[in-house]
N, CA, C and O atoms as a Tinker XYZ file with bonds, in Angstrom:
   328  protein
     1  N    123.380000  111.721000  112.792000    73     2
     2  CA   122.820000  112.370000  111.635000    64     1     3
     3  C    121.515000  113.051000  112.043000    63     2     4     5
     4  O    120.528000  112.558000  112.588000    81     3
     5  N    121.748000  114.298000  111.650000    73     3     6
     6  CA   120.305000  114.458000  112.252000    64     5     7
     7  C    119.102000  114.765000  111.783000    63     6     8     9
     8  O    119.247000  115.738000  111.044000    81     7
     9  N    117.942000  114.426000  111.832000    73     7    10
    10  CA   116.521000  114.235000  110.994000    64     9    11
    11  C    116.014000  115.395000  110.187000    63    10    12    13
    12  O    116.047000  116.612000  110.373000    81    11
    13  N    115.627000  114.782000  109.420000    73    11    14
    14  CA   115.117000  115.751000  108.097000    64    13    15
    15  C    113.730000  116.407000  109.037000    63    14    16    17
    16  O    113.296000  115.865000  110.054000    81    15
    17  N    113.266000  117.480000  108.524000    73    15    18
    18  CA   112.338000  118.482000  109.413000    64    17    19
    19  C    111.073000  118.230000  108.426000    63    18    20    21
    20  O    109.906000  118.137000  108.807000    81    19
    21  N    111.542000  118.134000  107.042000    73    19    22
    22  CA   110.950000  118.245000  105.328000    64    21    23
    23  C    110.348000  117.100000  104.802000    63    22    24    25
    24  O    110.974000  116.090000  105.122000    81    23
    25  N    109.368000  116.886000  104.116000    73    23    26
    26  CA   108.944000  115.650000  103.440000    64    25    27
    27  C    109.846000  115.808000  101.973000    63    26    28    29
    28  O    109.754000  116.746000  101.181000    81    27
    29  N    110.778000  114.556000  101.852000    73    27    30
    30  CA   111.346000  115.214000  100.456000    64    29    31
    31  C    110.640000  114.493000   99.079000    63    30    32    33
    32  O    111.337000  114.267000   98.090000    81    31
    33  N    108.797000  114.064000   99.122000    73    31    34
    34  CA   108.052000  113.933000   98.679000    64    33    35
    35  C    107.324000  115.068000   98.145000    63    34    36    37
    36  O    107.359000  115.410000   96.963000    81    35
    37  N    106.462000  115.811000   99.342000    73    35    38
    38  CA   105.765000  116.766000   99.187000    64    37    39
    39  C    106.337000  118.320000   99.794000    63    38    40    41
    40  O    105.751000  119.399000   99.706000    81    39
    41  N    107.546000  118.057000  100.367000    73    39    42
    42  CA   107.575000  119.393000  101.636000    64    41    43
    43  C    106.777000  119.431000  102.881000    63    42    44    45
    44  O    106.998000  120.287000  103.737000    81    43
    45  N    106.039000  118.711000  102.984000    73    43    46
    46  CA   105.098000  118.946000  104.054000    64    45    47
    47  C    106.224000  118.459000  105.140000    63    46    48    49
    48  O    107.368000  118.134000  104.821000    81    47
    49  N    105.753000  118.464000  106.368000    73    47    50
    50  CA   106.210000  118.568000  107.573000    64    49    51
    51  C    106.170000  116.930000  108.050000    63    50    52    53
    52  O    105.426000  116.072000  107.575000    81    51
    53  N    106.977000  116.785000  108.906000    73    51    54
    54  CA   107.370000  115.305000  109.504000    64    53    55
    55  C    107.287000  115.135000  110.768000    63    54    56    57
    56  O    107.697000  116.051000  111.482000    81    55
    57  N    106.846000  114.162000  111.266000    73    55    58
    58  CA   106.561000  114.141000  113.196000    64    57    59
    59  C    106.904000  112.704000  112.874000    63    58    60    61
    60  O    106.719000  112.029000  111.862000    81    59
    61  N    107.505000  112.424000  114.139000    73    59    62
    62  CA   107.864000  111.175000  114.864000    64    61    63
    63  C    106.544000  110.367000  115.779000    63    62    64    65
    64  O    105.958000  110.578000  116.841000    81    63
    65  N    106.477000  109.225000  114.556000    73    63    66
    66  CA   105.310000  108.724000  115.448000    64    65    67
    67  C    105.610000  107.007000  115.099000    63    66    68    69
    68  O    106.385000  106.659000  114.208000    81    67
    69  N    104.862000  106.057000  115.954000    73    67    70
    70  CA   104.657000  104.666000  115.843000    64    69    71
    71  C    103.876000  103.997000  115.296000    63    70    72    73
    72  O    102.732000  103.831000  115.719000    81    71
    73  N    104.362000  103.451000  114.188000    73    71    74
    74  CA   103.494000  102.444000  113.311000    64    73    75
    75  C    104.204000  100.870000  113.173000    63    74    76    77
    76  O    105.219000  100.219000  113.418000    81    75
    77  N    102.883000  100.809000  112.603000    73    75    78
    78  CA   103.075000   99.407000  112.081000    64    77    79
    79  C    103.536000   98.981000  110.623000    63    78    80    81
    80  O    102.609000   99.084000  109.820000    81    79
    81  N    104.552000   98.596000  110.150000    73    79    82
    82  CA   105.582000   98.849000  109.237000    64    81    83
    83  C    105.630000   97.396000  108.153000    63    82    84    85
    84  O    106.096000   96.384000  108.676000    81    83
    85  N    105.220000   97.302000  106.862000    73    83    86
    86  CA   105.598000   96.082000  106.338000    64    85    87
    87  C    106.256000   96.146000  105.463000    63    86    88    89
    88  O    106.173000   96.905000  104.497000    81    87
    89  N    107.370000   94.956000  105.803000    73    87    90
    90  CA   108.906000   94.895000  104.789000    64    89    91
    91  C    108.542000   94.029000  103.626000    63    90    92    93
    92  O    107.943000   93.004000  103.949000    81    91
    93  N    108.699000   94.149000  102.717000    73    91    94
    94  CA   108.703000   93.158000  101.332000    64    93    95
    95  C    110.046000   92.512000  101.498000    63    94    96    97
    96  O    110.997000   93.258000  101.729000    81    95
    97  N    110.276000   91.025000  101.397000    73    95    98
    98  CA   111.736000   90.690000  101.308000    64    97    99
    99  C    111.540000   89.214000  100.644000    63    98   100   101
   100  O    110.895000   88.262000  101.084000    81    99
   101  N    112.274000   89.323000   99.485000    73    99   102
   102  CA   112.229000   88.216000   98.771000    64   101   103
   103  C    110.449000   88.548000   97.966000    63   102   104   105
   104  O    109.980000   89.549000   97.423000    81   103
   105  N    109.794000   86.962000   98.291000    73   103   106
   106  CA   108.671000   86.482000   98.188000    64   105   107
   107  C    107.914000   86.884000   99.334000    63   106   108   109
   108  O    106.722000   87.110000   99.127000    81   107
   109  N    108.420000   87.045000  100.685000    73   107   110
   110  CA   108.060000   86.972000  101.893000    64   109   111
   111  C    107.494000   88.565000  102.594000    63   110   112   113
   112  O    108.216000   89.557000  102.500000    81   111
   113  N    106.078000   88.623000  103.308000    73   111   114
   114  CA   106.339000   90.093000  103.558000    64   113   115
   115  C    106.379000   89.772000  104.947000    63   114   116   117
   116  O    105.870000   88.739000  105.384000    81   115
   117  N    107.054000   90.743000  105.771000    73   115   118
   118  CA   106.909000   90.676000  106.953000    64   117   119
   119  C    106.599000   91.657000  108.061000    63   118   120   121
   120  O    107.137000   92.750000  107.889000    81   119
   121  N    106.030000   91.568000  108.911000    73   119   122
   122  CA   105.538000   92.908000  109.521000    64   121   123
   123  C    105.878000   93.476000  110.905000    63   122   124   125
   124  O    105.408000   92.898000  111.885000    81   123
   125  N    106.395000   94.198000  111.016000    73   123   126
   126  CA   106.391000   95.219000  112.309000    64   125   127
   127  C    105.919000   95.861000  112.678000    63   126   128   129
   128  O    105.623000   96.873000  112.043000    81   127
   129  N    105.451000   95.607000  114.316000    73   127   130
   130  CA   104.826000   96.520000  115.318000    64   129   131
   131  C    105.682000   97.964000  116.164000    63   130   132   133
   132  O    106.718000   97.628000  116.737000    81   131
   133  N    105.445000   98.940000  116.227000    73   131   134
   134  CA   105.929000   99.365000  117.025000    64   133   135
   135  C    107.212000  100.652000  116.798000    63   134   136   137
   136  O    107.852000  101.475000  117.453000    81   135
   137  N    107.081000  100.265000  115.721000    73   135   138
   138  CA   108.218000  101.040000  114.340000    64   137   139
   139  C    108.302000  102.566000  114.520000    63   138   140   141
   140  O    107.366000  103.344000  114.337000    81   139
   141  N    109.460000  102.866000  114.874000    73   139   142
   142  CA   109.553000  104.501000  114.679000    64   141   143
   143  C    109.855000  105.305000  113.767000    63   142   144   145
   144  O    111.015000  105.436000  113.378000    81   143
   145  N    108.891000  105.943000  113.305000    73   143   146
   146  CA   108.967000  106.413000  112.122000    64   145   147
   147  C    108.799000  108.157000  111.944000    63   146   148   149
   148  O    108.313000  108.912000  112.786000    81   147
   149  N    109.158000  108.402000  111.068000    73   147   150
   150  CA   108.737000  109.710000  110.327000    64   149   151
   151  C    107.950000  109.681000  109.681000    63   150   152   153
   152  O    107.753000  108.796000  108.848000    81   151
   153  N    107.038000  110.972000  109.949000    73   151   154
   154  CA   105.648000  110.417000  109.025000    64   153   155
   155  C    105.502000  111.852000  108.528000    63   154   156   157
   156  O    105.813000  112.762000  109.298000    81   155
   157  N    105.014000  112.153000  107.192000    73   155   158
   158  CA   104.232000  113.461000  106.898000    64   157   159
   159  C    103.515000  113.717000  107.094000    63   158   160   161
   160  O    102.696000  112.798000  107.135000    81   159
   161  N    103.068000  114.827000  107.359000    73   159   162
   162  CA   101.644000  115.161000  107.640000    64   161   163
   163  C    100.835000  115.705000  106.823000    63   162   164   165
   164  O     99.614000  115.797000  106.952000    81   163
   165  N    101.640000  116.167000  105.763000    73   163   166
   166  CA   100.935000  116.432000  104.153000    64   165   167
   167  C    100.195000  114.599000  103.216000    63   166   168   169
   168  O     99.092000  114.080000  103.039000    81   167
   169  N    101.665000  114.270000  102.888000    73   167   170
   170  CA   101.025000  113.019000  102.416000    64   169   171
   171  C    101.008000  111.753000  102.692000    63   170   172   173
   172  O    100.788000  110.724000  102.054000    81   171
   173  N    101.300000  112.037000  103.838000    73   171   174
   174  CA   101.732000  110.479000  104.613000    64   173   175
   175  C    102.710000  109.811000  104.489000    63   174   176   177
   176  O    103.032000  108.943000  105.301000    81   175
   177  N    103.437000  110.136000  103.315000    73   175   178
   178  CA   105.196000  109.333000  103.297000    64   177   179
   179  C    105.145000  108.777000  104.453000    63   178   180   181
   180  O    104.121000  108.827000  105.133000    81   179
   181  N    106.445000  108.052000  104.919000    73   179   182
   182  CA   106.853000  107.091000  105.710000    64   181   183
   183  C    108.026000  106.897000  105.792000    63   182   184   185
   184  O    108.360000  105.898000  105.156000    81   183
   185  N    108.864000  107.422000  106.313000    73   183   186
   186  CA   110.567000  107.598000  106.245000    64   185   187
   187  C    111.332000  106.940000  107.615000    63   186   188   189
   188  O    111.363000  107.409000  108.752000    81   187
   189  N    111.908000  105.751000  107.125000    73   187   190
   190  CA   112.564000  105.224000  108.650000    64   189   191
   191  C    113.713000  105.606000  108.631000    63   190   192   193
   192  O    114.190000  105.827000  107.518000    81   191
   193  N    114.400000  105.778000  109.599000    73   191   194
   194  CA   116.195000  106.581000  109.958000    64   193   195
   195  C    116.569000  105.009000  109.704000    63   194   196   197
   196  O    115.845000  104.031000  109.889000    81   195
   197  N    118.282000  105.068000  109.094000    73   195   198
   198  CA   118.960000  103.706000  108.426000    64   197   199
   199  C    119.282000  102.846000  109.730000    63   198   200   201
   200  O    119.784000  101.741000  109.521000    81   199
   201  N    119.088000  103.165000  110.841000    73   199   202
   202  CA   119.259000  102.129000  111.809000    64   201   203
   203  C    117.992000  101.312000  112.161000    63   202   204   205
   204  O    118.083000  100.111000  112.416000    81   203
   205  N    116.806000  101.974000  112.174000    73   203   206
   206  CA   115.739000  101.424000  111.930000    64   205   207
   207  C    115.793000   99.736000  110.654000    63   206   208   209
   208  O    115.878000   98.523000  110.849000    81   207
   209  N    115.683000  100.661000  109.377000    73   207   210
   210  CA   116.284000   99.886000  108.301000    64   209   211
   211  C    116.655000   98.753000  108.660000    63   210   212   213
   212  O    115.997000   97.714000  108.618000    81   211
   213  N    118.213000   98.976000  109.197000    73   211   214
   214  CA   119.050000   97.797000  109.240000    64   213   215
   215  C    119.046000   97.121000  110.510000    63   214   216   217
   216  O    120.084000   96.486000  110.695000    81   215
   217  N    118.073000   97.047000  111.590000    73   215   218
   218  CA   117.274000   96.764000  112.746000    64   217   219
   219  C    116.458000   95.647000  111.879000    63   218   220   221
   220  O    116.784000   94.461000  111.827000    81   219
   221  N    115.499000   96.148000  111.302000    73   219   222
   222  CA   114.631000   95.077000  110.344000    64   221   223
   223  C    115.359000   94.389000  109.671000    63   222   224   225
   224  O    114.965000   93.237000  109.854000    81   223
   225  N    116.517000   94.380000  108.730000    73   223   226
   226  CA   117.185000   93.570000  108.008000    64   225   227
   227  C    117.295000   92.287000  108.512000    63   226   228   229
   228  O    116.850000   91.218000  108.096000    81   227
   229  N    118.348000   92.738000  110.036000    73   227   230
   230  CA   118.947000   92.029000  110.998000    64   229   231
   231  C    117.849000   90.629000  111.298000    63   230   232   233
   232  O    118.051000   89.416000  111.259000    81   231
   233  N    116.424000   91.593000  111.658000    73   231   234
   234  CA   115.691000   91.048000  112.391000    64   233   235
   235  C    115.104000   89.848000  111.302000    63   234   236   237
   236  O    114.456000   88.982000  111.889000    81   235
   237  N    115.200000   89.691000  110.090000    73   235   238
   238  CA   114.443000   89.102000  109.054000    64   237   239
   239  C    115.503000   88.254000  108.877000    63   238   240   241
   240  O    115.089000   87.106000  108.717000    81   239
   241  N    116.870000   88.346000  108.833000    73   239   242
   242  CA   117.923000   87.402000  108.357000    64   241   243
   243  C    118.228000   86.582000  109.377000    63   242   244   245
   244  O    118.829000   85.547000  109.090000    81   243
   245  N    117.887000   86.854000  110.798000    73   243   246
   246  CA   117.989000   86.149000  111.565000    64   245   247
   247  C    116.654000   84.921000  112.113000    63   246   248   249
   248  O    116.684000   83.901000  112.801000    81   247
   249  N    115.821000   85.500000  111.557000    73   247   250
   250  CA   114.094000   84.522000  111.888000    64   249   251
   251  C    114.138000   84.235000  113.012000    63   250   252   253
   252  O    114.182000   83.013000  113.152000    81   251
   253  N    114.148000   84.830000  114.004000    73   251   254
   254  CA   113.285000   84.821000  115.347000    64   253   255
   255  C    112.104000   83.998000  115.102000    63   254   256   257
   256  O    111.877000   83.729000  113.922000    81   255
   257  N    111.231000   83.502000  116.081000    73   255   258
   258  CA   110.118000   83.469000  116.403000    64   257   259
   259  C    108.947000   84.967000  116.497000    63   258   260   261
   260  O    108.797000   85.867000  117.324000    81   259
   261  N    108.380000   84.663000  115.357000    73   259   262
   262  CA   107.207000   85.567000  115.032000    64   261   263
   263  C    106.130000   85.634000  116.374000    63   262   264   265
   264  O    105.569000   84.670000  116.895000    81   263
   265  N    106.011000   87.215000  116.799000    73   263   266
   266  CA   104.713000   87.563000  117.903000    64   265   267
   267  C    103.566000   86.738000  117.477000    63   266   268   269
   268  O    102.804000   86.203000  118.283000    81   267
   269  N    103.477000   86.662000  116.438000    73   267   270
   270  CA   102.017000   85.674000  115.755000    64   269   271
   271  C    102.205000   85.828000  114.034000    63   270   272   273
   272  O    103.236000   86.139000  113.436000    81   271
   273  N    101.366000   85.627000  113.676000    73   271   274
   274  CA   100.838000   85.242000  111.931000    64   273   275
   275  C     99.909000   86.234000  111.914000    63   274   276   277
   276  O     99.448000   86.978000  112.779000    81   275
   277  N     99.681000   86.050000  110.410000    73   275   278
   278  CA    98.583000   86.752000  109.889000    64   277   279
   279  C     98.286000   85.848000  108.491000    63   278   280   281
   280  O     99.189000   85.616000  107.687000    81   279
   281  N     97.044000   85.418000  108.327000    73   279   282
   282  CA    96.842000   84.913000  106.829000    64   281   283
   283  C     96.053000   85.838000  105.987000    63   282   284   285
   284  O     94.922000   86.282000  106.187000    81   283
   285  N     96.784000   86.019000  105.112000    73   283   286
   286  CA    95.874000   86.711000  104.234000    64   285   287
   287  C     95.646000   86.319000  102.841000    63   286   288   289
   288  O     96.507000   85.754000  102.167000    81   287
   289  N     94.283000   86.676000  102.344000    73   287   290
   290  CA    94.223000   85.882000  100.947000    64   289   291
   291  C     94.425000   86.651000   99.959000    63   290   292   293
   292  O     93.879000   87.725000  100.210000    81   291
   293  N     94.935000   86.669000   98.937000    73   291   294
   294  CA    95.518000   87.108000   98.285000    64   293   295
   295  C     94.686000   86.861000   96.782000    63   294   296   297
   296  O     94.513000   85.666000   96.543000    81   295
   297  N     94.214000   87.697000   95.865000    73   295   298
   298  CA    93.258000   87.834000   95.037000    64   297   299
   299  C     94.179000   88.541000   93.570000    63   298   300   301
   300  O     95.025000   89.436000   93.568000    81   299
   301  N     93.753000   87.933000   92.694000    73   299   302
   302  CA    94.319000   88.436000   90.962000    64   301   303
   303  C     93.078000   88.968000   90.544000    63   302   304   305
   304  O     92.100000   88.296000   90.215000    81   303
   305  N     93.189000   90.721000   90.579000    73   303   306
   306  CA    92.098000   91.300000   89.839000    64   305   307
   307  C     91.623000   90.993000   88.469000    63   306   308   309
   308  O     90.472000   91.066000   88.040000    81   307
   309  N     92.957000   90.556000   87.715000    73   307   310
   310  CA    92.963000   90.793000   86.041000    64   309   311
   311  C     91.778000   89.455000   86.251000    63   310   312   313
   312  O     90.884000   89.565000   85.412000    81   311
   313  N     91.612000   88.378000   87.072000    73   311   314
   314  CA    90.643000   87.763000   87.305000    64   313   315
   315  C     89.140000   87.652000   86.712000    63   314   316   317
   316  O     88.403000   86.874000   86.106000    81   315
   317  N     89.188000   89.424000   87.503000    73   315   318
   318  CA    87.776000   89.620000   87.446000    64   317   319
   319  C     87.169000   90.756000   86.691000    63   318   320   321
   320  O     86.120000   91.393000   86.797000    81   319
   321  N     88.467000   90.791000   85.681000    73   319   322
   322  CA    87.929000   92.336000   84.720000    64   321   323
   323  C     87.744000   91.608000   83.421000    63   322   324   325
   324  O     88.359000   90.566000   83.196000    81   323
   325  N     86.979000   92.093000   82.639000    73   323   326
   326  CA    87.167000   91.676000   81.397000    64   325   327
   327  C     87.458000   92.680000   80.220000    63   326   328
   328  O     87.628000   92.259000   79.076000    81   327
């Protein structure tokens, strides 16, 4: 299949570059290094090709051993508004 040229966000233009990618799944988020992606250069969209996708699926349903952790704390604004 071959890659969209187009942001089908903004139109702006798309380059192939490497990021760092986080999946929402379930309750759980999980994160990837190294991720090839499509990126805009208008608004930054973020478009992965479906093998990518289903690369991460794979990789989450199967639970490998994680490169490392990350803790993060997690804060409820409605908290602190009145």
């Amino acid at each position: 299949m071959p890659n969209p040229s187009f942001c089908g966000q903004c139109g702006g233009g798309l380059v192939r570059q490497t990021i760092t990618h986080q999946q929402p799944w379930g309750e759980d988020l999980y994160e990837f290094e190294n991720v090839p992606a499509l990126v805009c250069q208008q608004c930054g969209e973020v478009w992965l090709e479906a093998e990518i996708g289903q690369l991460i699926e794979s990789v989450i349903k199967r639970q490998p051993q994680p490169k490392r952790y990350h803790q993060v704390p997690v804060f409820s604004l409605a908290e602190f508004t009145s």
